[in-house]
C-alpha positions as CSV (number, residue, x, y, z in Angstrom):
1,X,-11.7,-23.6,13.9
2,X,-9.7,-24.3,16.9
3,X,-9.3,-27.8,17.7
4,X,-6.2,-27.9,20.2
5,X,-3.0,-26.5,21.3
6,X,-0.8,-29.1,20.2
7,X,1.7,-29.7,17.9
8,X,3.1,-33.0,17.1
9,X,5.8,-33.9,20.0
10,X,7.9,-35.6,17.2
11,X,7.5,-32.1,15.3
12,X,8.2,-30.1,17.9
13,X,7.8,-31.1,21.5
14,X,5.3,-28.8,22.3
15,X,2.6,-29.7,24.9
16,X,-0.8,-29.4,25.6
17,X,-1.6,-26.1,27.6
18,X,-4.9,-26.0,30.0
19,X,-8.5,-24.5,29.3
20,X,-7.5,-21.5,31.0
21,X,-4.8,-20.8,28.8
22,X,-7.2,-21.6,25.4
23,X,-9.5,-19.0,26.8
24,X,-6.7,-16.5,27.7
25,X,-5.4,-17.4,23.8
26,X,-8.6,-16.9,22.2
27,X,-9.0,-13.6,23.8
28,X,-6.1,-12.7,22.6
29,X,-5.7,-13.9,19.1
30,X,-9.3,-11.4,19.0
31,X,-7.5,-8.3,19.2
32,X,-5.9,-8.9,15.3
33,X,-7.9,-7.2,13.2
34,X,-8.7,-5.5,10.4
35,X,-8.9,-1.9,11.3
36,X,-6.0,-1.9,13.3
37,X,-4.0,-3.3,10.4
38,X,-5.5,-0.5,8.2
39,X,-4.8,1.5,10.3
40,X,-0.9,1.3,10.6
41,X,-0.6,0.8,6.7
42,X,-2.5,3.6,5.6
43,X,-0.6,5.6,8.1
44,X,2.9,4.6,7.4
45,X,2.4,4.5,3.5
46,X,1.0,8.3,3.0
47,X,3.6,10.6,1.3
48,X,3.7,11.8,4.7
49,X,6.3,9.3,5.4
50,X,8.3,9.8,2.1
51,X,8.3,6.5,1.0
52,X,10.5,5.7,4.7
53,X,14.0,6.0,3.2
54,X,16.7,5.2,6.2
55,X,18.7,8.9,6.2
56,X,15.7,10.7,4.7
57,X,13.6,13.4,7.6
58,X,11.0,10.9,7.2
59,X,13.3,8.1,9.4
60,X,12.8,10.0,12.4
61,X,9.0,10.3,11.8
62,X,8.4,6.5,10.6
63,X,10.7,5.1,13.5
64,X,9.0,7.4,16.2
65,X,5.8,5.7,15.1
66,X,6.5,2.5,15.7
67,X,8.3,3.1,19.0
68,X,5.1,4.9,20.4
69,X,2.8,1.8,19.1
70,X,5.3,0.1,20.6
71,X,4.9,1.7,23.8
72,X,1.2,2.3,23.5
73,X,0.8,-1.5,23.9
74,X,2.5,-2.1,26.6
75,X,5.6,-3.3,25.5
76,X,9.3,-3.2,26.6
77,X,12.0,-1.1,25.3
78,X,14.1,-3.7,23.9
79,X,17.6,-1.9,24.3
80,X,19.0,-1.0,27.7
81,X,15.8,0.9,28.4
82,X,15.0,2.6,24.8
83,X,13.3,1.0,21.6
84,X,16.0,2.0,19.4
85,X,19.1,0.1,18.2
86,X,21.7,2.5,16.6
87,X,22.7,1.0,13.2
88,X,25.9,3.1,12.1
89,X,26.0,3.3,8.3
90,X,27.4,5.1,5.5
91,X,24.8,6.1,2.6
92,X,27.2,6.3,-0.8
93,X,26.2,8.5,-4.1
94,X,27.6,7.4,-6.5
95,X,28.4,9.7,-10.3
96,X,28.7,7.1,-13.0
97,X,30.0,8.0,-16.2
98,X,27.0,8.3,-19.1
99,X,28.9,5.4,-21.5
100,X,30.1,2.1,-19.8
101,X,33.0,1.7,-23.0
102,X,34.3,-1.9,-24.3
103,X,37.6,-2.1,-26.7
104,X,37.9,-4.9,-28.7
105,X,40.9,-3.8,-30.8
106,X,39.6,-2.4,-33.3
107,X,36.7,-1.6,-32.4
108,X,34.8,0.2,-29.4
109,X,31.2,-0.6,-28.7
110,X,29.7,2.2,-26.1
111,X,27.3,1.2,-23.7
112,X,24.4,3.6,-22.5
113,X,23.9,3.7,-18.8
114,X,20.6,3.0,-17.1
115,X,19.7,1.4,-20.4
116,X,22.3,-0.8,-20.8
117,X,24.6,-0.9,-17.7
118,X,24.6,0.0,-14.1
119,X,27.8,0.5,-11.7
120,X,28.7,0.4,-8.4
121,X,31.6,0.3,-6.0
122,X,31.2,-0.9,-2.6
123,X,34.4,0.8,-1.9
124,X,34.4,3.9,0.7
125,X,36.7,5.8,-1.4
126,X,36.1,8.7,-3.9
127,X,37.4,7.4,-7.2
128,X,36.4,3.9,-8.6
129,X,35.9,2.0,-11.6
130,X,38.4,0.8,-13.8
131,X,39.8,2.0,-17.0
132,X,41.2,-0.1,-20.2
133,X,40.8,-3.4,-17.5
134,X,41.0,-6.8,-19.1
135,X,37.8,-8.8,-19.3
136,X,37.5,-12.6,-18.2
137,X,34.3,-14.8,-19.1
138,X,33.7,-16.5,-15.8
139,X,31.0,-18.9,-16.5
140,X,28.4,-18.1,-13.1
141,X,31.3,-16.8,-11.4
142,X,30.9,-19.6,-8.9
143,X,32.7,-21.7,-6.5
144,X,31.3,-24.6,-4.9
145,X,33.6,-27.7,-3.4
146,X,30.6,-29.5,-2.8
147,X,29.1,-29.7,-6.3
148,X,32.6,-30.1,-7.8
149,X,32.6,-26.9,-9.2
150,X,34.7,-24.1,-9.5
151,X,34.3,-21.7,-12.3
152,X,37.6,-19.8,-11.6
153,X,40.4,-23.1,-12.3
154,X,43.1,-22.3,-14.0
155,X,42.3,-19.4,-14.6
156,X,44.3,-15.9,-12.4
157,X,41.8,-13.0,-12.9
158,X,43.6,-11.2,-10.5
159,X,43.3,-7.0,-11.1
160,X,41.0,-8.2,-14.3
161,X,37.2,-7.5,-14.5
162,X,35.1,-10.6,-14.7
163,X,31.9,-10.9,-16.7
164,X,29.8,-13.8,-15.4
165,X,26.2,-15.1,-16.1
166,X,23.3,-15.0,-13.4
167,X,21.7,-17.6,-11.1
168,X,23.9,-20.4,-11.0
169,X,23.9,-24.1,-12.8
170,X,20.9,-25.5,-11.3
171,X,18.8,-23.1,-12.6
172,X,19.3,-24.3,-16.6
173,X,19.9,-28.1,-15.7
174,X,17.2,-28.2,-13.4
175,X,18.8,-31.0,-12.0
176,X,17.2,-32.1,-8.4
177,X,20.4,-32.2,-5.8
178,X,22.4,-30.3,-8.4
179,X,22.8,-26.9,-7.3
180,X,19.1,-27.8,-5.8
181,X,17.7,-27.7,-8.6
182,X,15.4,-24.5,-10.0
183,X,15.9,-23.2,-6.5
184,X,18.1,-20.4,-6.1
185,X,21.1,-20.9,-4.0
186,X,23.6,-18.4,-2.6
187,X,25.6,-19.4,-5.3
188,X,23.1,-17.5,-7.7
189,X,22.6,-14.5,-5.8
190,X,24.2,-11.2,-6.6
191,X,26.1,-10.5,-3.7
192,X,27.5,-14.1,-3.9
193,X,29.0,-13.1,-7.5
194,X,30.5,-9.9,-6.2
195,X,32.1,-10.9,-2.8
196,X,33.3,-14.6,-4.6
197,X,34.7,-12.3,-7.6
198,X,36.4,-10.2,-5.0
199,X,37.8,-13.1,-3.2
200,X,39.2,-13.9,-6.0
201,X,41.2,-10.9,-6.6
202,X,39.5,-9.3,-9.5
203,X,39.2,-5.4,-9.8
204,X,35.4,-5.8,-11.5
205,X,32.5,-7.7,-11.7
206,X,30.1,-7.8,-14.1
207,X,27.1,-9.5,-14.0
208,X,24.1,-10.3,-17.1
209,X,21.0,-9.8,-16.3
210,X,18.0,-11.9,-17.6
211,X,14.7,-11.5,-15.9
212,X,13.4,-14.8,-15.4
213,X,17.1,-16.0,-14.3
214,X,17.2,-13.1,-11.9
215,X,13.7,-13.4,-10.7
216,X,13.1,-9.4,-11.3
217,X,13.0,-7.7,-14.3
218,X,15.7,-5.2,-15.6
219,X,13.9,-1.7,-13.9
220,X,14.9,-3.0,-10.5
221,X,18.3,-3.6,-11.7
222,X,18.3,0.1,-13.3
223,X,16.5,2.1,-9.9
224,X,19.8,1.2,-8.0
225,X,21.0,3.7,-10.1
226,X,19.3,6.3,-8.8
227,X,18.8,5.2,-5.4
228,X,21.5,6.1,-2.5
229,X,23.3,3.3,-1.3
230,X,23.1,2.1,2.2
231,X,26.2,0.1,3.4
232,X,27.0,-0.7,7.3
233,X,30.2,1.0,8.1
234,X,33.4,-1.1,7.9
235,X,36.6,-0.6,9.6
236,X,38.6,-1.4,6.2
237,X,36.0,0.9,4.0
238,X,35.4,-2.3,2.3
239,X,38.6,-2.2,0.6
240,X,38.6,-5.9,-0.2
241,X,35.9,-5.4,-2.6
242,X,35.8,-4.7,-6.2
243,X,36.4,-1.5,-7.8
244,X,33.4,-1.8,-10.5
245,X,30.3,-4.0,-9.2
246,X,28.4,-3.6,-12.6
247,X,25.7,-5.2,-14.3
248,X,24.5,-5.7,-18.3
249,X,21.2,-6.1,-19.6
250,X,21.1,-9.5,-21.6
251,X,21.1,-7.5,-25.1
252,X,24.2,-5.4,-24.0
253,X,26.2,-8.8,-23.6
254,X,24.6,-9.9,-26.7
255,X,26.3,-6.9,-28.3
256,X,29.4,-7.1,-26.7
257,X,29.7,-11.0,-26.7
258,X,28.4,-10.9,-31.0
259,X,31.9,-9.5,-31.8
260,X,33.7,-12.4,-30.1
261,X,31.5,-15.0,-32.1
262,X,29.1,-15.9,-29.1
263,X,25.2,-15.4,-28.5
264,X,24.5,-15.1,-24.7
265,X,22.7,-18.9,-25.1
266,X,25.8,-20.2,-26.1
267,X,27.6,-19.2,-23.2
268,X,25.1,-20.4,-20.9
269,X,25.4,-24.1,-22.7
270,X,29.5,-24.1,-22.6
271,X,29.4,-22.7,-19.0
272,X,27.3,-25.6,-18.0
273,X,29.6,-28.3,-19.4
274,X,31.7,-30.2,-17.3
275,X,34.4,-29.3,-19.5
276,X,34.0,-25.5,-19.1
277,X,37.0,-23.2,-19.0
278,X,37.1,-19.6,-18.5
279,X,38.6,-17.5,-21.0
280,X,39.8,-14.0,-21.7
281,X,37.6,-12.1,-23.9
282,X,40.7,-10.1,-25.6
283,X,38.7,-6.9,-25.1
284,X,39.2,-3.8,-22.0
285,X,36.3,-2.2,-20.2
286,X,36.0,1.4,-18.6
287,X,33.8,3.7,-16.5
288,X,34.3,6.0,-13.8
289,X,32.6,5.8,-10.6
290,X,32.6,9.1,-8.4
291,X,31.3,8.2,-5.0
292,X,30.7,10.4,-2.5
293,X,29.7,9.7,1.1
294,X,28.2,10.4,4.3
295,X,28.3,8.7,7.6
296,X,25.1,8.3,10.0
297,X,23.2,6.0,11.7
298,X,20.0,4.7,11.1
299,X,17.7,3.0,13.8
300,X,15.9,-0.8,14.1
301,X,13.0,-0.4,16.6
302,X,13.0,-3.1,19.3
303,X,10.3,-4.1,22.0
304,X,10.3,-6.9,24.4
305,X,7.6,-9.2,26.0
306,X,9.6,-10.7,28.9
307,X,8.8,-14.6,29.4
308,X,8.4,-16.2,32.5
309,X,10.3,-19.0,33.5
310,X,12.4,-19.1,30.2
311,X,13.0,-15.4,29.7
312,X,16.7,-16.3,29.1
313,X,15.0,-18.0,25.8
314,X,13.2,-16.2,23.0
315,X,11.7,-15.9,19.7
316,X,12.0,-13.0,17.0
317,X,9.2,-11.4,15.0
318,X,10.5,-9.2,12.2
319,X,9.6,-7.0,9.4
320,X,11.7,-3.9,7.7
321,X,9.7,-0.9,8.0
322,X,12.1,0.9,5.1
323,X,11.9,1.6,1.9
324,X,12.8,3.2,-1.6
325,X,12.1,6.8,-0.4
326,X,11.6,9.4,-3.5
327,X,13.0,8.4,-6.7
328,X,12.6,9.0,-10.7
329,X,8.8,9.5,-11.6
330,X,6.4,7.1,-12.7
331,X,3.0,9.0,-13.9
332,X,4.1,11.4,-12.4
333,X,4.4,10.2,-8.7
334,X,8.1,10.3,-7.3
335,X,7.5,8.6,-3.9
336,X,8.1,4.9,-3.5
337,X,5.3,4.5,-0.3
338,X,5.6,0.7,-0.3
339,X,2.6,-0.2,1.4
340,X,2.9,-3.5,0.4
341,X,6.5,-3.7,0.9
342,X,6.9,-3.5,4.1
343,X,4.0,-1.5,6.0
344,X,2.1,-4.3,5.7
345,X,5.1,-6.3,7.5
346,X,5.3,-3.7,10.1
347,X,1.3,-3.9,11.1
348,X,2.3,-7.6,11.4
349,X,4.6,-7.2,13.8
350,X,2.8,-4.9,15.7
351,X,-0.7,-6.3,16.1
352,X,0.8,-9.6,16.9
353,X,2.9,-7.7,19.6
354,X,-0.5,-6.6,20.6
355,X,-1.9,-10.4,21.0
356,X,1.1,-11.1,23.3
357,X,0.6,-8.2,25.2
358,X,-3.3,-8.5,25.7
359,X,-2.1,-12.6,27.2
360,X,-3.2,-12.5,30.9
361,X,-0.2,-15.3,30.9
362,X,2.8,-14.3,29.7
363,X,4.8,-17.3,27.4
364,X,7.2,-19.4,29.1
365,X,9.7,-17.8,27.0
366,X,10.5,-14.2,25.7
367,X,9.1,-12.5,22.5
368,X,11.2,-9.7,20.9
369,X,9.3,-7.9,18.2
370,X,12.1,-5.6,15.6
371,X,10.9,-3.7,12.6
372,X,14.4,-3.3,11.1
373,X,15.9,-0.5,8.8
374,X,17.8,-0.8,5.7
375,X,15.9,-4.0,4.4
376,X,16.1,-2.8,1.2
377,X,19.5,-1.8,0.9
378,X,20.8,-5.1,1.8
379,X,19.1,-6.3,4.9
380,X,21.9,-4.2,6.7
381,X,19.8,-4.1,9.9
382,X,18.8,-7.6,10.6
383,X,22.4,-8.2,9.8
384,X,23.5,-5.4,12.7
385,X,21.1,-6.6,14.9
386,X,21.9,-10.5,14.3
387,X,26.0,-9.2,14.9
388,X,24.9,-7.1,18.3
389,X,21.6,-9.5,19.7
390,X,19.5,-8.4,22.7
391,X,19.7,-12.4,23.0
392,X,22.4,-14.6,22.3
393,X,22.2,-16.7,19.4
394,X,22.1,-19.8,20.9
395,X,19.1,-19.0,22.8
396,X,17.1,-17.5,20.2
397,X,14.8,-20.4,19.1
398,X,13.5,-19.2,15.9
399,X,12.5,-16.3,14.1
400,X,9.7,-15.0,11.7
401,X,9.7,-12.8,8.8
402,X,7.3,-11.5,6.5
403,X,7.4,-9.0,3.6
404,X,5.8,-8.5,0.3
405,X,2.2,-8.7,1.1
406,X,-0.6,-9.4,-1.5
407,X,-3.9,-7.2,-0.8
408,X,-6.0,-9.7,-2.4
409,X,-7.8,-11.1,0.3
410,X,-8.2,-14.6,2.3
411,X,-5.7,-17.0,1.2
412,X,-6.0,-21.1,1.0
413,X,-2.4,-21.3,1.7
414,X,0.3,-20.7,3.6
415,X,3.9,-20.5,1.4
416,X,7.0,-20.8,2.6
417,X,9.8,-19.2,1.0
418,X,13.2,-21.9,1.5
419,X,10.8,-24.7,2.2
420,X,12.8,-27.5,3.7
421,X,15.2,-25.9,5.3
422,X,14.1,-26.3,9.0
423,X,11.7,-28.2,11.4
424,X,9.7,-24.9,11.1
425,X,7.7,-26.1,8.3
426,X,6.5,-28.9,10.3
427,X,5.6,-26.7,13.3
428,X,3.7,-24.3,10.5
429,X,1.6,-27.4,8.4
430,X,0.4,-28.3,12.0
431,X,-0.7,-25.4,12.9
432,X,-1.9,-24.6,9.7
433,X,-4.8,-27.3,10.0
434,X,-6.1,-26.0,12.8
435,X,-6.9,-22.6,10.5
436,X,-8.2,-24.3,7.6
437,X,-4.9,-23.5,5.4
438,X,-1.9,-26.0,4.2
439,X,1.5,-25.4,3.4
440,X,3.3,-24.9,0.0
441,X,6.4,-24.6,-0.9
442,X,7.3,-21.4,-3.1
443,X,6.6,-21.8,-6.4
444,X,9.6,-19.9,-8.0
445,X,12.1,-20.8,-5.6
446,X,14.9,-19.6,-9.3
447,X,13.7,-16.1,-8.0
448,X,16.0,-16.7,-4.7
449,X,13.6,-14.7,-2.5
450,X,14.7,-16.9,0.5
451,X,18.3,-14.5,0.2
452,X,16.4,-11.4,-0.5
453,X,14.8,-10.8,3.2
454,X,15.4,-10.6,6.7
455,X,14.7,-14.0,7.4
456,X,18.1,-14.6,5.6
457,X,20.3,-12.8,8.6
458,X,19.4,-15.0,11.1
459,X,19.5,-18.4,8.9
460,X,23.2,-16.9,8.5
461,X,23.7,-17.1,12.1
462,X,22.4,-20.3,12.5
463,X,18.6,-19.6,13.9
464,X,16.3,-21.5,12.2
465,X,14.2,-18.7,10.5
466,X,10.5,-18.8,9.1
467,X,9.2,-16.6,5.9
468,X,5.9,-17.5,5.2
469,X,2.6,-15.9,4.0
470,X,-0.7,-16.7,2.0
471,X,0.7,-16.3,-1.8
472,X,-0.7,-18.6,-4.4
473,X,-3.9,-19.2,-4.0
474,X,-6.7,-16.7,-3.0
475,X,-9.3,-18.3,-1.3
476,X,-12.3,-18.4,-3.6
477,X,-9.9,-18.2,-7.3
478,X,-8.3,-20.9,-8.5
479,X,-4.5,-20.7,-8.5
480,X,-4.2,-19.7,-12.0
481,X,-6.0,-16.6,-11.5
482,X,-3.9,-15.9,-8.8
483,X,-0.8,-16.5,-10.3
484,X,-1.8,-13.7,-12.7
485,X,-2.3,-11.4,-9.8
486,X,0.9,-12.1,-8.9
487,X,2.6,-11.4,-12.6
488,X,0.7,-7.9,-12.1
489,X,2.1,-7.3,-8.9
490,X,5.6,-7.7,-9.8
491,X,5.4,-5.6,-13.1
492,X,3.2,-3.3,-11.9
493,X,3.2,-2.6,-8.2
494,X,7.0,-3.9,-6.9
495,X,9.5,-1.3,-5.9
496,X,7.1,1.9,-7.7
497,X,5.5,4.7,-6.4
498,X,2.2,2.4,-7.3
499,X,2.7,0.7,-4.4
500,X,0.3,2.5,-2.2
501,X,-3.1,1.5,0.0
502,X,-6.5,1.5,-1.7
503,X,-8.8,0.9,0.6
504,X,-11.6,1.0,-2.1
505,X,-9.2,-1.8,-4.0
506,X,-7.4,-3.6,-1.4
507,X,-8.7,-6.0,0.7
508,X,-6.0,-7.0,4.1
509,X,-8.6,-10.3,5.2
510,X,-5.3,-12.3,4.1
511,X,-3.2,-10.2,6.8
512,X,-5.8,-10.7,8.8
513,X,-5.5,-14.6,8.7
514,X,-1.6,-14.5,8.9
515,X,-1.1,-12.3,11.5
516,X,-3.1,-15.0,13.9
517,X,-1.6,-18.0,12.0
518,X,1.7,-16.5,13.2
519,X,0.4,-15.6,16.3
520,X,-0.7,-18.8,16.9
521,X,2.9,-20.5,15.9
522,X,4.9,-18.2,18.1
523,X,2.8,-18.8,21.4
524,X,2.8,-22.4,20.7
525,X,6.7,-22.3,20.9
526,X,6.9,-19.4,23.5
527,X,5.5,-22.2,25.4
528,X,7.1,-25.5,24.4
529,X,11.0,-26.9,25.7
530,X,11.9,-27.1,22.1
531,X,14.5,-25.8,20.1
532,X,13.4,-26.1,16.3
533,X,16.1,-27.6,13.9
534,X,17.6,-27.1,10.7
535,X,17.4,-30.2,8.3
536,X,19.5,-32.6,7.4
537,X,20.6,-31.0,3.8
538,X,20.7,-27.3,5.4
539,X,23.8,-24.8,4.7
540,X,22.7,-23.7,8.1
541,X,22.8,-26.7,9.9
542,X,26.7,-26.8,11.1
543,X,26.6,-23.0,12.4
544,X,23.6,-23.9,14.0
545,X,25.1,-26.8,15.8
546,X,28.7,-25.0,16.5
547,X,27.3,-22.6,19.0
């Protein structure tokens, strides 16, 4: 399988290492295997762990773990001589009123929470919502100078609540360069919609959901209800933000929008025409939002492989070990274990730690392993950690992510989520030969997943960041039958207390393969002079080359 230690020097720079160091790499990339992979996943998914909620008495358990693993192999404390980095947060509950209502005159149409609705307020104040607040249709609630496009002109939806469609334009038009296309861009993420509404001075937001458009069907939407929220604490309490942050099933607008003459298809077809104006809907929305609030501090767990003659330099393997905790029952089960999402991650990190450590060689450069917290909740802490870095920005080279792993076995490819985006991909496909694997881009890039992990924090920053896995074709099945695999996994599996370890089911030869394809990647660049680039075309591009 191995046929050299080299990737392109046009890709990447890299250069051929000596026999010695193939033998000391072989040795090595051995120690990944199965068991140990089995091991950490069946541990750190068993209701023991309470389905690892940051806050919960399982975060001291679950983040002890992976210290003493840590520690067991050798590794570093990362942070001033511990393995912890403190990640002050505030967890909000929030009381929502039962009935989201909408006046139209003379009329009132009642809206039935969890069914119909969900609210939120960002705000770290006890009272929010809004009561009899003007609505605005806002088209996708979007503003973006360089697509000519700006769905708030002419229009002041200052104190107002704004109702606005999700994904953004590229999505329907499928336009290549427009929006980029099917692929999600900020633009069409959720947390865009809110913070752009806020900027814009409105006292709600209200977002419709449709599964496809949304890339996640309408029970994730409706579990935030019942799940505590996790926010990272802010000297202004977050005061600039909305009072509502709300979202509608599609049927709800339907209802709403069916008294005003309009089907939800229509406004998708006038929102995408150049022509497009916002418009008040002539109607008043209320619900009350109690929230109550606590301050602690949750913990990522942090271990260091010092380099040698670049330890200034490093590179970054992540994974949140967090998740959903206990929430409502599903056959009867109320913990959210998430073995897939993320213990799976977290045996990544560590058995490629391991590799590292077992190197009679160290790498030219440093390797800093984090399993984060609060993933889930907003990537809140790769976010702390990428505002607070053991290494400065500008001399971390890259970092890799992984999350949402498929127990189906060996895998033909290797899929990167936000394919394009950096010099990374090249490094990867050349790799990526030399295990018998090529590289795909995602196939639902609409479903935005390259906003919705870790990886994301860092590309923020400007550090060229890598999420990739084997995902769409199962080595042995054609890629139809895993595509179906995949439908099951997101209905079935995805954020629910179903998402546990089978051993008699599951099969981790997949993990197996990507832990030592990304083993493989990081030592290549541990050991190289280069610094990875984002491409032409990136958002990330500029910060990258400001620092």
């Amino acid at each position: 399988m191995r046929k050299s230690f080299i990737l392109l020097s046009a890709i990447a720079g890299l250069t051929m290492v000596g026999c010695n160091s193939v033998s000391d790499y072989k040795q090595a990339e051995d120690t990944i295997n199965y068991n140990d992979l089995e091991r950490y996943i069946d541990d750190l998914s068993d209701d023991l762990y309470g389905g690892r909620k940051p806050f919960s008495p399982e975060e001291k358990l679950t983040v002890d773990y992976i210290a003493a693993e840590f520690k067991r192999i050798g590794l570093e404390p990362a942070n001033n001589g511990s393995y912890f980095q403190e990640v002050p947060m505030v967890q909000v509950n929030a009381k929502v009123s039962d009935k989201m209502v909408v006046n139209l005159g003379k009329e009132s149409i009642e809206l039935v929470k969890a069914d119909e609705f969900t609210a939120f307020s960002r705000r770290l104040v006890k009272d929010n919502g809004v009561e009899n607040n003007e609505l605005v249709f806002a088209g996708f609630g979007v503003v973006a100078p360089e697509y000519n496009w700006n769905d708030y002109q002419n229009i002041d939806v200052k104190g107002k609540t704004v109702v606005v469609l999700v994904n953004d334009p590229g999505f329907y038009t499928k336009k290549e360069g427009f929006f980029n296309g099917s692929a999600m861009t900020y633009y069409g993420r959720w947390k865009y919609k809110f913070e752009e509404a806020a900027r814009q001075g409105a006292a709600g937001c209200i977002i419709i959901h449709a599964t496809d458009a949304a890339g996640y069907p309408w029970g994730v939407v409706r579990n935030g209800l019942f799940v505590p929220k996790l926010y990272l604490n802010s000297p202004t309490n977050y005061m600039e933000r909305c009072q509502l942050e709300s979202w509608w099933t599609g049927d709800a607008a339907n209802k709403v929008f069916a008294k005003l003459g309009y089907t939800v298809d229509q406004l998708i077809d006038m929102s995408l025409k150049p022509d497009f104006k916002p418009f008040d809907m002539n109607a008043k929305v209320s619900v009350s939002i109690e929230n109550s609030m606590s301050q602690n501090s949750s913990k990522n767990v942090m271990a260091l492989l010092p380099g040698t003659d670049k330890a200034d330099e490093c590179i970054i393997y992540t994974g949140h070990w967090d998740h959903l905790g206990r929430g409502p029952k599903i056959n009867g089960d109320s913990i959210y274990n998430g073995a897939s999402d993320n213990a799976a991650a977290v045996a990544w990190v560590l058995e490629i730690a391991e590799a590292f450590k077992s190197l009679k060689k160290a790498p030219s450069r440093s390797v800093l392993f984090i399993s984060v917290t609060a993933e889930e909740g907003g990537l809140m802490g790769s976010e702390y950690y990428c505002q607070n870095p053991i290494f400065p920005v500008e001399k971390t080279v890259a970092a890799f992510n992984t999350d949402v792993i498929l127990f189906l076995g060996k895998f033909k490819d290797v899929t990167v989520t936000g394919f394009g985006q950096s010099e990374l991909d090249d490094c990867l496909a050349e790799v990526a030969k030399d295990h018998n694997r090529y590289v795909m881009a995602d196939q639902e890039p609409e479903n935005g997943m390259y906003y919705r992990s870790d990886h994301f924090s860092f590309a923020k920053v400007g550090i060229p960041a890598l999420f990739a896995k084997g995902y769409n074709h199962v080595d042995g099945q054609t890629k139809e039958w895993t595509k179906e695999k995949i439908s099951e996994y997101w209905k079935n599996t995805y954020h629910k207390p179903s998402d546990e370890y089978v051993p008699e089911r599951d099969n981790l030869d997949g993990l197996v393969e990507d832990s030592k394809l990304m083993f493989d990647l990081g030592y290549r660049l541990a050991n190289s002079n280069q610094f990875p680039k984002w491409k032409t075309g990136s958002e990330f591009k500029a910060i990258r080359e400001k620092k």
